[in-house]
PDB file of N, CA, C and O in Angstrom, chain B, residues numbered from 101:
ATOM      1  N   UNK B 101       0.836  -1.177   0.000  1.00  0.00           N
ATOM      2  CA  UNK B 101       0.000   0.000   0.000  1.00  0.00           C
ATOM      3  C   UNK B 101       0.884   1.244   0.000  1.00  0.00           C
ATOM      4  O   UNK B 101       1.993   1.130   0.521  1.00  0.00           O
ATOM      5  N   UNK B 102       0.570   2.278  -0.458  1.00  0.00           N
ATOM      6  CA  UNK B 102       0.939   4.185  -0.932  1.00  0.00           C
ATOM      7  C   UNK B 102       0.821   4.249   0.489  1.00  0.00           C
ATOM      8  O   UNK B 102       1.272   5.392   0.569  1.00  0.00           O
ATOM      9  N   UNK B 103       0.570   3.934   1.726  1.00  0.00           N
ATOM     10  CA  UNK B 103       0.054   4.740   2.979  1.00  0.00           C
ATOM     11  C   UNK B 103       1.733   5.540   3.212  1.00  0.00           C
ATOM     12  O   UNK B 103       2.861   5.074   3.047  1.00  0.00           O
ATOM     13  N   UNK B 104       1.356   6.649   3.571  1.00  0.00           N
ATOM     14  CA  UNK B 104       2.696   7.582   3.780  1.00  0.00           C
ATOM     15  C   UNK B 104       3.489   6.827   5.125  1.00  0.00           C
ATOM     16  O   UNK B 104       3.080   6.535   6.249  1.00  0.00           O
ATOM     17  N   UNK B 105       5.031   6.633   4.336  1.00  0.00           N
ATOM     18  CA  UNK B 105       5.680   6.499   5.224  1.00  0.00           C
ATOM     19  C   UNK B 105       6.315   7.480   6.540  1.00  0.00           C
ATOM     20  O   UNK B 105       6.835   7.110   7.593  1.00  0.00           O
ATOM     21  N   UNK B 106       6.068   8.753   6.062  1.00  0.00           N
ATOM     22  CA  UNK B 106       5.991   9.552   7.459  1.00  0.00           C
ATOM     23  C   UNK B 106       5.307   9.552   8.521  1.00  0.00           C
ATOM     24  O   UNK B 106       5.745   9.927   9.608  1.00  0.00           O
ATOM     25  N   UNK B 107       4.092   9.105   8.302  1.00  0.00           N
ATOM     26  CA  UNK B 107       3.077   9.239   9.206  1.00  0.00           C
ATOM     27  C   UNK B 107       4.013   7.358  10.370  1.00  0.00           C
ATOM     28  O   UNK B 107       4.449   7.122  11.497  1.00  0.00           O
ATOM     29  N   UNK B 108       3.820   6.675   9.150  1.00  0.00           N
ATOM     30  CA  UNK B 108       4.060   5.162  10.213  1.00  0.00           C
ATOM     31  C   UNK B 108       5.673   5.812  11.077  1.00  0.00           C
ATOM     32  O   UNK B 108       5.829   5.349  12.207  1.00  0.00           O
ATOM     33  N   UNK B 109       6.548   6.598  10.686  1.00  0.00           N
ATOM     34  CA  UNK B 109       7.738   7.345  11.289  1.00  0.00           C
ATOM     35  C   UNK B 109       7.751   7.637  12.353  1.00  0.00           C
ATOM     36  O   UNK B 109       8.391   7.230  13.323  1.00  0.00           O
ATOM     37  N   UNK B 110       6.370   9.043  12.096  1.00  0.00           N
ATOM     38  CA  UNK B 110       6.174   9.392  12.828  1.00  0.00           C
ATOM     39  C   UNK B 110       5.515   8.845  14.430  1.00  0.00           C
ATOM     40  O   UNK B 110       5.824   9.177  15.575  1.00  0.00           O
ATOM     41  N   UNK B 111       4.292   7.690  13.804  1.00  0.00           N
ATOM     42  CA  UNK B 111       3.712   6.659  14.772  1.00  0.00           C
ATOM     43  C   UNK B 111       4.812   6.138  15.602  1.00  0.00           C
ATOM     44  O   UNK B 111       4.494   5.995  16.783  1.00  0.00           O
ATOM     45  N   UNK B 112       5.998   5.821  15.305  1.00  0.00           N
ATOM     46  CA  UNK B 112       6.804   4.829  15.724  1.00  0.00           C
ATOM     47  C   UNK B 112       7.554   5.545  16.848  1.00  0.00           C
ATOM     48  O   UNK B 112       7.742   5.139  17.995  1.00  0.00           O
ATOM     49  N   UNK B 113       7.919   6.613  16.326  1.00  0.00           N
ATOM     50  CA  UNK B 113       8.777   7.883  17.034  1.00  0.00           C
ATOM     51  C   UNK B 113       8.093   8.012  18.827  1.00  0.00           C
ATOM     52  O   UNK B 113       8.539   7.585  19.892  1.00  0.00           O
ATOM     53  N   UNK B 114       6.668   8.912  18.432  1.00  0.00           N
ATOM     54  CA  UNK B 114       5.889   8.245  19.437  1.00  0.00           C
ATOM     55  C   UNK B 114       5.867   7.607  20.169  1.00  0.00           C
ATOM     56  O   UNK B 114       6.438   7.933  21.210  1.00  0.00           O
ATOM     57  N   UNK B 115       5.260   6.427  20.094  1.00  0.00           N
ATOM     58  CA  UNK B 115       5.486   5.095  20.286  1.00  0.00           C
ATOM     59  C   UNK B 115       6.933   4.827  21.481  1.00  0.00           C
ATOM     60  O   UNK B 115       6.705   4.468  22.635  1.00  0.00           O
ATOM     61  N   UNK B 116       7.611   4.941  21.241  1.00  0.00           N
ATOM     62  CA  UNK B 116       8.921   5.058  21.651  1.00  0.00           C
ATOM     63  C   UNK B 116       9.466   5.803  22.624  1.00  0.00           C
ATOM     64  O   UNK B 116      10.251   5.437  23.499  1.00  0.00           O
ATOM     65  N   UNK B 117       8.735   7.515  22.309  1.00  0.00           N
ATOM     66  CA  UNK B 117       8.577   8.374  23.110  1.00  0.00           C
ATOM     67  C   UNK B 117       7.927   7.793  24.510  1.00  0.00           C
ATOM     68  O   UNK B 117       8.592   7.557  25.518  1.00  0.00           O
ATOM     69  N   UNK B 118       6.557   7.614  24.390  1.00  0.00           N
ATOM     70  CA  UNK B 118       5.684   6.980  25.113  1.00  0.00           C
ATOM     71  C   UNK B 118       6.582   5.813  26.196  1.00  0.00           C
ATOM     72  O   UNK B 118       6.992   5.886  27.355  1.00  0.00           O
ATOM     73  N   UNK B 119       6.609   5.013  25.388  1.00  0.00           N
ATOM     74  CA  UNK B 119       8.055   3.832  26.349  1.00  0.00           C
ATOM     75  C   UNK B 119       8.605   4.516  27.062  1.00  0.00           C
ATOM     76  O   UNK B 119       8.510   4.231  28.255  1.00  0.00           O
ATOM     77  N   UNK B 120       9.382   5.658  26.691  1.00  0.00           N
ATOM     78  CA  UNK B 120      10.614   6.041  28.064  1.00  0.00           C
ATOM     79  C   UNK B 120       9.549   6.927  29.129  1.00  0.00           C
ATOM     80  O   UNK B 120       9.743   7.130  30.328  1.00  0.00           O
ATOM     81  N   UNK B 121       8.592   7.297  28.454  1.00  0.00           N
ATOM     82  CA  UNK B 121       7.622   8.291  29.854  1.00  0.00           C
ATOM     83  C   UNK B 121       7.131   7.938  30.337  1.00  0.00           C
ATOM     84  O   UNK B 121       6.476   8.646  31.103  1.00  0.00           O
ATOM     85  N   UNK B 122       6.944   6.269  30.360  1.00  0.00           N
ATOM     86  CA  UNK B 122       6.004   5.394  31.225  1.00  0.00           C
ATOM     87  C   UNK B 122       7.616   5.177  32.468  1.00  0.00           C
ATOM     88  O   UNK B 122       7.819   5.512  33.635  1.00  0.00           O
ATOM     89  N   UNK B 123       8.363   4.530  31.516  1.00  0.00           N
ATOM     90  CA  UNK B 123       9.664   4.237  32.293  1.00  0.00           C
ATOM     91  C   UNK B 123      10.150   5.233  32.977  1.00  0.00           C
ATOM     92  O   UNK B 123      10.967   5.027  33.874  1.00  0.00           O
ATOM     93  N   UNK B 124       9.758   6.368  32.684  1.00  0.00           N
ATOM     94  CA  UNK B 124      10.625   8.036  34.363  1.00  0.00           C
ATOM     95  C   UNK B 124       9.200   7.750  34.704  1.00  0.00           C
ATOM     96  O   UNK B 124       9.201   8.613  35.582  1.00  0.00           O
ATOM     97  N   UNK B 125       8.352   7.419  34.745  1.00  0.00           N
ATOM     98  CA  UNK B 125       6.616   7.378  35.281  1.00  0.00           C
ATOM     99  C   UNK B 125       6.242   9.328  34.959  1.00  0.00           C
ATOM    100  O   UNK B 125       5.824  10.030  35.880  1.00  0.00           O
ATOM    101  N   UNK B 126       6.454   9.800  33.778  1.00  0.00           N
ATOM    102  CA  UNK B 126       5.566  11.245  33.629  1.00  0.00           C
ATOM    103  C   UNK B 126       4.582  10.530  32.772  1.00  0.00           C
ATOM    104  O   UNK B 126       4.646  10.241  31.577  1.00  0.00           O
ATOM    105  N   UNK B 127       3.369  10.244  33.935  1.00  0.00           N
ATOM    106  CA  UNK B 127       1.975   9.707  33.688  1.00  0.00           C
ATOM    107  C   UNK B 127       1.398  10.489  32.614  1.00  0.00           C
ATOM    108  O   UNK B 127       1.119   9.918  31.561  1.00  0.00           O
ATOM    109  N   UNK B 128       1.182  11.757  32.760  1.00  0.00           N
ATOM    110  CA  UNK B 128       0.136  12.443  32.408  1.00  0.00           C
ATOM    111  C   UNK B 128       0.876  12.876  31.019  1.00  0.00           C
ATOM    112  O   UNK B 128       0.112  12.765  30.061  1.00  0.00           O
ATOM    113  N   UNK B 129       2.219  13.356  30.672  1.00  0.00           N
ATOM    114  CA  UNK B 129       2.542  13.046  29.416  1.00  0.00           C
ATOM    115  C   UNK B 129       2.896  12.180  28.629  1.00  0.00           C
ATOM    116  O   UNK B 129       3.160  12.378  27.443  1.00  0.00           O
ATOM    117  N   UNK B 130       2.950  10.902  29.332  1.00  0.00           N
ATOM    118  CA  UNK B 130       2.617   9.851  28.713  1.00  0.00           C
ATOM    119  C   UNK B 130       1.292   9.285  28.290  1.00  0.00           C
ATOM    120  O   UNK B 130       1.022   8.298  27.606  1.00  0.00           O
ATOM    121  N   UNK B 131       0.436  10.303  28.964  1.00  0.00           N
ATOM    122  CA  UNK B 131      -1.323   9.723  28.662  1.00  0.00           C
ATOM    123  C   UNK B 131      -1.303  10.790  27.053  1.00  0.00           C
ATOM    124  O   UNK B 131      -1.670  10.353  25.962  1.00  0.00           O
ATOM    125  N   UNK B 132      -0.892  11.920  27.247  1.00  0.00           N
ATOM    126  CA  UNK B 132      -0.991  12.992  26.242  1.00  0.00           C
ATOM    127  C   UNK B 132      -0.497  12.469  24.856  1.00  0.00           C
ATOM    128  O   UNK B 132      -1.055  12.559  23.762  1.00  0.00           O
ATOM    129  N   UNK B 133       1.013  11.748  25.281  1.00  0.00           N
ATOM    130  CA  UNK B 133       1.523  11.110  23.955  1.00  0.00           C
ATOM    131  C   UNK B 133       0.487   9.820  23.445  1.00  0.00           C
ATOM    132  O   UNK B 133       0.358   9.584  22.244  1.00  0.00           O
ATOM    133  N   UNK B 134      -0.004   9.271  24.165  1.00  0.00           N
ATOM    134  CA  UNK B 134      -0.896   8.112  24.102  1.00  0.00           C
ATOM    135  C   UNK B 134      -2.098   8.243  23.304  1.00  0.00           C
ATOM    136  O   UNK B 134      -2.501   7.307  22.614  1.00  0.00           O
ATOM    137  N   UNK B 135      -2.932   9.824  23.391  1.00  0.00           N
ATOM    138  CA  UNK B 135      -3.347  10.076  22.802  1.00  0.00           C
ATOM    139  C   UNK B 135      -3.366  10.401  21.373  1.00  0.00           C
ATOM    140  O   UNK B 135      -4.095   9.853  20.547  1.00  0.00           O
ATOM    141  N   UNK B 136      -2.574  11.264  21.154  1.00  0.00           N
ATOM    142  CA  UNK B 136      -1.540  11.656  19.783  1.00  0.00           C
ATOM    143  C   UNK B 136      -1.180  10.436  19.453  1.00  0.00           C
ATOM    144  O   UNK B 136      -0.197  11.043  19.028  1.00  0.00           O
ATOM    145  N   UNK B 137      -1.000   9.435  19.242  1.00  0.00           N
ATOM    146  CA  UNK B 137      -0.476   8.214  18.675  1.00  0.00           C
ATOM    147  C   UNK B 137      -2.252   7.523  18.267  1.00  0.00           C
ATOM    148  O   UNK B 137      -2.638   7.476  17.099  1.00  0.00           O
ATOM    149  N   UNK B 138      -3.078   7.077  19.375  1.00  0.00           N
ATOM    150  CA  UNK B 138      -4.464   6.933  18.386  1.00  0.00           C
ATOM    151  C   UNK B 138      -4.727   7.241  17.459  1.00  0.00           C
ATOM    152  O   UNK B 138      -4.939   6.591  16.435  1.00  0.00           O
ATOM    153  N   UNK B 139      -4.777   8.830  17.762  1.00  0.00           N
ATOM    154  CA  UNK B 139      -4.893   9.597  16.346  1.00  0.00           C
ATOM    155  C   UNK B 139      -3.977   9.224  15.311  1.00  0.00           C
ATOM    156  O   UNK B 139      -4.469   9.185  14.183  1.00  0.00           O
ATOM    157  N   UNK B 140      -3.075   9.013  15.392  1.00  0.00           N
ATOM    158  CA  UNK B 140      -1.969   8.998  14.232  1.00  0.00           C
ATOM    159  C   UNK B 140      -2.522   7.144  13.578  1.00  0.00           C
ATOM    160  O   UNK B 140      -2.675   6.746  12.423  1.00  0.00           O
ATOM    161  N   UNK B 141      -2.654   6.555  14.653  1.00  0.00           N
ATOM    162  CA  UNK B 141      -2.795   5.051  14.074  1.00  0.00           C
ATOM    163  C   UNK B 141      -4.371   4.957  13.396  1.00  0.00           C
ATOM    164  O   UNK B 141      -4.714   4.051  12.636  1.00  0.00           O
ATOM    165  N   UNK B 142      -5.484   6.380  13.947  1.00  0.00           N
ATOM    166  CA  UNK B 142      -6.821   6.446  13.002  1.00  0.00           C
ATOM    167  C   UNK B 142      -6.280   6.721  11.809  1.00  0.00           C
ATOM    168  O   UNK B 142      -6.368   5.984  10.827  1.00  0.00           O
ATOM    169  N   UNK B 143      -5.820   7.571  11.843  1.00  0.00           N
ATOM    170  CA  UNK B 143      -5.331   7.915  10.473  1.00  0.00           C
ATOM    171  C   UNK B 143      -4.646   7.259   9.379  1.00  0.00           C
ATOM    172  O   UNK B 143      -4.817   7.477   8.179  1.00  0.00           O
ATOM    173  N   UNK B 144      -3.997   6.583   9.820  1.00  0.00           N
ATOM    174  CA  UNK B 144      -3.552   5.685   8.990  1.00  0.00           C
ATOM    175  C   UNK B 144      -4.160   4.308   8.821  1.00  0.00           C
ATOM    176  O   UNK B 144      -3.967   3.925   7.667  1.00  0.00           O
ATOM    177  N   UNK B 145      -4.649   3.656   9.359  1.00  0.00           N
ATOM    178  CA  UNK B 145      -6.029   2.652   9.566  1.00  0.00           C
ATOM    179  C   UNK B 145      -6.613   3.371   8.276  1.00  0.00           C
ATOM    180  O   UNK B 145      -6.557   2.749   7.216  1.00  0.00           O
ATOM    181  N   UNK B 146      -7.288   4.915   8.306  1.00  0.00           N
ATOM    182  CA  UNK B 146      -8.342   5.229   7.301  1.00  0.00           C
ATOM    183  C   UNK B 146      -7.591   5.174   5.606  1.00  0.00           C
ATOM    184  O   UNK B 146      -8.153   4.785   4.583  1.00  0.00           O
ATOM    185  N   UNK B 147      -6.137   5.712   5.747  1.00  0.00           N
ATOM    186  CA  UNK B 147      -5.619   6.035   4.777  1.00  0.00           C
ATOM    187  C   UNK B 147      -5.727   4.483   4.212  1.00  0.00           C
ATOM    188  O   UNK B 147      -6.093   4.317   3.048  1.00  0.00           O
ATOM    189  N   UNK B 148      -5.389   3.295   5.090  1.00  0.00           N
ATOM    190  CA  UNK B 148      -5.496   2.206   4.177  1.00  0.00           C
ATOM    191  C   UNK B 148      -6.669   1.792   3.661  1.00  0.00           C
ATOM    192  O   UNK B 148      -6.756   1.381   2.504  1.00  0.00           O
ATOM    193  N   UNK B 149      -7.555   1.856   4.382  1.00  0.00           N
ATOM    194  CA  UNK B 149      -8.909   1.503   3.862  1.00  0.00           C
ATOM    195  C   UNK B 149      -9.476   1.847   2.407  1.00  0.00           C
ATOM    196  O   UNK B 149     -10.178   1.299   1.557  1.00  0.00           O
ATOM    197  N   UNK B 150      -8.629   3.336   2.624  1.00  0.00           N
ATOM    198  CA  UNK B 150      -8.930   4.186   1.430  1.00  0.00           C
ATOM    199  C   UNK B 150      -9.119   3.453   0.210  1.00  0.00           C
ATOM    200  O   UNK B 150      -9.955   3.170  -0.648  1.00  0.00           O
ATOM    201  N   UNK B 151      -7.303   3.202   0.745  1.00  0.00           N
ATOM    202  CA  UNK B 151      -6.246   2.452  -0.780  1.00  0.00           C
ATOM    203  C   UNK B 151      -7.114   0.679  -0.971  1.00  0.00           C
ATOM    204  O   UNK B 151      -7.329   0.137  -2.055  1.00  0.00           O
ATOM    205  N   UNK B 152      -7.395   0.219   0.124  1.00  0.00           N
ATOM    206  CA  UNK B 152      -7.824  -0.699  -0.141  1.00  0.00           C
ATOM    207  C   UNK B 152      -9.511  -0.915  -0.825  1.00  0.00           C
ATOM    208  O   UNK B 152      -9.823  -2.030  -1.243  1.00  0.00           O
ATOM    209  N   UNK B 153     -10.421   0.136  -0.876  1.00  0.00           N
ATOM    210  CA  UNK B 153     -11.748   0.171  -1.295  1.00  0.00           C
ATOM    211  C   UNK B 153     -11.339   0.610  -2.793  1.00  0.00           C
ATOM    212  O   UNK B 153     -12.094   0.372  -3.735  1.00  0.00           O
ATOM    213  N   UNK B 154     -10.051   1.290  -2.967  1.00  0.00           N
ATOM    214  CA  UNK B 154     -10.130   1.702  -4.598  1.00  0.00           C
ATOM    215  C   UNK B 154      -9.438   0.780  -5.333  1.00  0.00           C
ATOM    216  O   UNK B 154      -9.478   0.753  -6.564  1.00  0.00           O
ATOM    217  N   UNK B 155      -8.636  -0.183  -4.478  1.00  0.00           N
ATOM    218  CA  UNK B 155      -8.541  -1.158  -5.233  1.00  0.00           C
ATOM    219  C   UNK B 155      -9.057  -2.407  -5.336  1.00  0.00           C
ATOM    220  O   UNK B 155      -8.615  -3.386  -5.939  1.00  0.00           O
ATOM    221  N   UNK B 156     -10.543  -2.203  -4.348  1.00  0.00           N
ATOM    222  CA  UNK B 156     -11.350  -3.432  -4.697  1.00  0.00           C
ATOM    223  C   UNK B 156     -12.337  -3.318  -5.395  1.00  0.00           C
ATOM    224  O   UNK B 156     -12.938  -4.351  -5.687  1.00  0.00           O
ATOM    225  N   UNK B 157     -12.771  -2.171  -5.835  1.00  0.00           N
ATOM    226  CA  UNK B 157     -13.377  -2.206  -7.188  1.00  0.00           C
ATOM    227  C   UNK B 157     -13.141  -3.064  -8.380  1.00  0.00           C
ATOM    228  O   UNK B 157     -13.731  -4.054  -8.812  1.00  0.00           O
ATOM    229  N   UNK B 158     -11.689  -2.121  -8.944  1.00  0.00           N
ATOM    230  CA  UNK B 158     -12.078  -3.275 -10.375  1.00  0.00           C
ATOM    231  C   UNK B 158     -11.851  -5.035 -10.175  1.00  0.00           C
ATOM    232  O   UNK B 158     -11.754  -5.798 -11.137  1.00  0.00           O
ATOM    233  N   UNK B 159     -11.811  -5.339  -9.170  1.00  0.00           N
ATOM    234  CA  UNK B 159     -12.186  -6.930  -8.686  1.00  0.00           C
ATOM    235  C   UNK B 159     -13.468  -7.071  -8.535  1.00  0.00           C
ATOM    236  O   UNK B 159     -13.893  -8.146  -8.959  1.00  0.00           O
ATOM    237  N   UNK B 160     -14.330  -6.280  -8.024  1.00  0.00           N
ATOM    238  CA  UNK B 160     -15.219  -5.938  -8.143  1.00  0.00           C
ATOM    239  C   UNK B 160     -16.295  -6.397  -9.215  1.00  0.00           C
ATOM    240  O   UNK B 160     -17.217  -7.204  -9.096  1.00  0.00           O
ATOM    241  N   UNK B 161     -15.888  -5.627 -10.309  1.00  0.00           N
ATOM    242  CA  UNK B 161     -16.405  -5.183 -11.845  1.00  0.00           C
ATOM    243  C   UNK B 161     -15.824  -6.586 -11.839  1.00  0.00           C
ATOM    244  O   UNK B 161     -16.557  -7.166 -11.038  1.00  0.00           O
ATOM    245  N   UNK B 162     -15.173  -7.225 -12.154  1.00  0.00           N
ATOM    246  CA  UNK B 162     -14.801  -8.573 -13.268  1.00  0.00           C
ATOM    247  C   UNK B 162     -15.733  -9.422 -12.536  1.00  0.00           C
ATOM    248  O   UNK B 162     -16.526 -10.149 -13.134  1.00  0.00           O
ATOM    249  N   UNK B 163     -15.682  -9.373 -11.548  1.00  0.00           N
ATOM    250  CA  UNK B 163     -16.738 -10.296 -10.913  1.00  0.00           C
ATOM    251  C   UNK B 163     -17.713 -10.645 -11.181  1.00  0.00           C
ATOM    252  O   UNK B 163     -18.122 -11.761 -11.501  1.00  0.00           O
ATOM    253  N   UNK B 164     -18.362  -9.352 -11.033  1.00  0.00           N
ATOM    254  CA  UNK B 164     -20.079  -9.614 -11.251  1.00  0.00           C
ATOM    255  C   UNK B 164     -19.818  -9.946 -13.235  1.00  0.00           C
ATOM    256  O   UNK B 164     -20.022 -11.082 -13.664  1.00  0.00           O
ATOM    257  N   UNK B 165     -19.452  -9.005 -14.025  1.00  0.00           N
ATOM    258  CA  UNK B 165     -18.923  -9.648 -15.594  1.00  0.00           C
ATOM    259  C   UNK B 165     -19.036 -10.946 -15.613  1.00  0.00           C
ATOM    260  O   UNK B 165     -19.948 -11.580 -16.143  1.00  0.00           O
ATOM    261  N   UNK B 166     -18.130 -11.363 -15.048  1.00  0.00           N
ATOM    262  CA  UNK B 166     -18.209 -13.435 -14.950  1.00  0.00           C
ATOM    263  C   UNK B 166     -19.407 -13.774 -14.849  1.00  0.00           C
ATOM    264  O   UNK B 166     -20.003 -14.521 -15.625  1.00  0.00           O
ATOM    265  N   UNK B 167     -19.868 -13.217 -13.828  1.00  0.00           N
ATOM    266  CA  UNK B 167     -21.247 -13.732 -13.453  1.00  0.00           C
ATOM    267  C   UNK B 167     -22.343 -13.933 -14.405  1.00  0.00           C
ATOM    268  O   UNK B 167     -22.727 -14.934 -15.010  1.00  0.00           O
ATOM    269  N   UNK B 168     -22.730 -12.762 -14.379  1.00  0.00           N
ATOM    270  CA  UNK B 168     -23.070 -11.942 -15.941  1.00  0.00           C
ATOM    271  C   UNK B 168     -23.177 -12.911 -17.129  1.00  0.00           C
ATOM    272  O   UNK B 168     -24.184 -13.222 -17.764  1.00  0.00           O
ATOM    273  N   UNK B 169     -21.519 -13.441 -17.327  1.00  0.00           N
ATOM    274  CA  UNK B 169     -21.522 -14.022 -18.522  1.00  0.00           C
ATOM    275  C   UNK B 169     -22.413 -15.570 -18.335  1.00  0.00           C
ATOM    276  O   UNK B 169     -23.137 -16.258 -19.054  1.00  0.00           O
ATOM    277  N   UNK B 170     -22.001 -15.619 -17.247  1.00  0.00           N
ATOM    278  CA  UNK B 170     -21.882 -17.022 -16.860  1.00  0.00           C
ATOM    279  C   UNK B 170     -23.575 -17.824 -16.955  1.00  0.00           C
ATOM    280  O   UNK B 170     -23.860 -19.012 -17.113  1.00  0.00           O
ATOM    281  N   UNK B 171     -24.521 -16.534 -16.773  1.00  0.00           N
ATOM    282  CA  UNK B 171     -26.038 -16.716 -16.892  1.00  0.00           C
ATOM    283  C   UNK B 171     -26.927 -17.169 -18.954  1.00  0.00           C
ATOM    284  O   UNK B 171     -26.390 -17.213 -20.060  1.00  0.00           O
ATOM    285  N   UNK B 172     -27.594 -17.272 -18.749  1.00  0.00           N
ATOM    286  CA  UNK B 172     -27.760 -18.046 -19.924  1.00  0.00           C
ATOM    287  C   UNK B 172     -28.345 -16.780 -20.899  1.00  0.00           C
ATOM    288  O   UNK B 172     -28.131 -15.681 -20.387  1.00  0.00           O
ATOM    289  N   UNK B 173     -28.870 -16.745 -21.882  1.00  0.00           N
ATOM    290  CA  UNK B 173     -28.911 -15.482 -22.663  1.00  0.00           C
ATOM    291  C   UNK B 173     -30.179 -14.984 -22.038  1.00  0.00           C
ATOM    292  O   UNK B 173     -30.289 -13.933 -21.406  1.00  0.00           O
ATOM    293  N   UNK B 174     -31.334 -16.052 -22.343  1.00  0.00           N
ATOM    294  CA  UNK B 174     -32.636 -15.619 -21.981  1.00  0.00           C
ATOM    295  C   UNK B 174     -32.709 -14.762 -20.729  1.00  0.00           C
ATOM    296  O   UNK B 174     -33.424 -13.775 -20.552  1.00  0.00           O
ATOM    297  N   UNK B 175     -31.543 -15.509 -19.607  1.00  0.00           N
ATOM    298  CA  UNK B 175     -31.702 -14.294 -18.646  1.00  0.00           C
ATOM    299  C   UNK B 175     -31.406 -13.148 -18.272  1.00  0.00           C
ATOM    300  O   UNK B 175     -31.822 -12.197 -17.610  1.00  0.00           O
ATOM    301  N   UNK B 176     -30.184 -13.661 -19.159  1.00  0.00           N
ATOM    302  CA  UNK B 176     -29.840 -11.530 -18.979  1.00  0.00           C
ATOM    303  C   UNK B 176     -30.009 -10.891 -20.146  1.00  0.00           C
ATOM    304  O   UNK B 176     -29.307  -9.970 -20.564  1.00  0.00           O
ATOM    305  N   UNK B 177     -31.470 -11.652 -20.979  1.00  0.00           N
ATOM    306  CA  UNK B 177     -31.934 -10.578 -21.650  1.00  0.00           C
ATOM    307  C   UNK B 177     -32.751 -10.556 -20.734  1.00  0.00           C
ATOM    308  O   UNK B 177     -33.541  -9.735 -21.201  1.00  0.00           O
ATOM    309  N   UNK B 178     -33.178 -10.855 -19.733  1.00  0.00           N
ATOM    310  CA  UNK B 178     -34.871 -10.587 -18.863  1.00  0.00           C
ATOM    311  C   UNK B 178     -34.246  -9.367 -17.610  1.00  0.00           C
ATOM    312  O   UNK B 178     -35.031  -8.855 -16.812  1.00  0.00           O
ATOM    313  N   UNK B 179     -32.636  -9.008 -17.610  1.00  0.00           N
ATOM    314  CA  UNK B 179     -32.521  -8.346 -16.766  1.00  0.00           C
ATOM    315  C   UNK B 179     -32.719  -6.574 -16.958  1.00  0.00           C
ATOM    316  O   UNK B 179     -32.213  -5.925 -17.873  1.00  0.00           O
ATOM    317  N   UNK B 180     -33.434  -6.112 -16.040  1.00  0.00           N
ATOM    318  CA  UNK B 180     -33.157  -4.272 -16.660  1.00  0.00           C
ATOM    319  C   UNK B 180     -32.769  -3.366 -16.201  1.00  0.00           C
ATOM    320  O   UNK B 180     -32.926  -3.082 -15.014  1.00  0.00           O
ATOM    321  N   UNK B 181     -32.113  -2.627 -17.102  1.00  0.00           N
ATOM    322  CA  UNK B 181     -30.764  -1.739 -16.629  1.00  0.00           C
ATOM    323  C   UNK B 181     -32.189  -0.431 -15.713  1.00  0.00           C
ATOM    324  O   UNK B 181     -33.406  -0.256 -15.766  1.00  0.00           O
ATOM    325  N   UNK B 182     -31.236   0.041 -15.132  1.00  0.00           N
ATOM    326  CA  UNK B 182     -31.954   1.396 -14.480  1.00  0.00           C
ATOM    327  C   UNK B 182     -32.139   2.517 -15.434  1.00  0.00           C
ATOM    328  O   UNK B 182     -33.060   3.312 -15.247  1.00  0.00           O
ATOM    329  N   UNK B 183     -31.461   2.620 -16.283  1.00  0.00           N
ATOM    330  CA  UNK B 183     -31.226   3.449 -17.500  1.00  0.00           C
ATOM    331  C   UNK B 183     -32.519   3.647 -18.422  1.00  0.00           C
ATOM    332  O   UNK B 183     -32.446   4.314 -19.454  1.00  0.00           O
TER     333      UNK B 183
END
């Protein structure tokens, strides 16, 4: 997947951050970084989804085509377009 490699960088950076502020115990900026990292991992969660719904289309399209073909004439002459 295109998902930007800055962002997963950035996630990781974080991430990491987070580790050593649990380890001195600064709770409350470690809850703050904790937060900021959700966000960063929504975001990128969505960015894939993205990439992944536009490329399940044309799998999509051949699909139902097969299908399509696969029916006998009489019936998909009996089928009607919305058009």
């Amino acid at each position: 997947m295109s998902t930007d490699i800055l962002m997963h960088g950035a996630a990781m950076q974080q991430l990491n951050d987070f580790y050593q502020m649990m380890l001195s115990q600064q709770i409350i900026k470690a809850t703050e970084v904790k937060k900021e990292i959700d966000e960063k991992i929504e975001q990128i969660k969505h960015a894939e989804q993205k990439e992944n719904q536009k490329a399940g289309y044309p799998i999509l399209d051949v699909q139902e085509g097969k299908e399509f073909w696969k029916m006998s004439k009489e019936k998909r002459s009996r089928i009607t377009t919305p058009f």
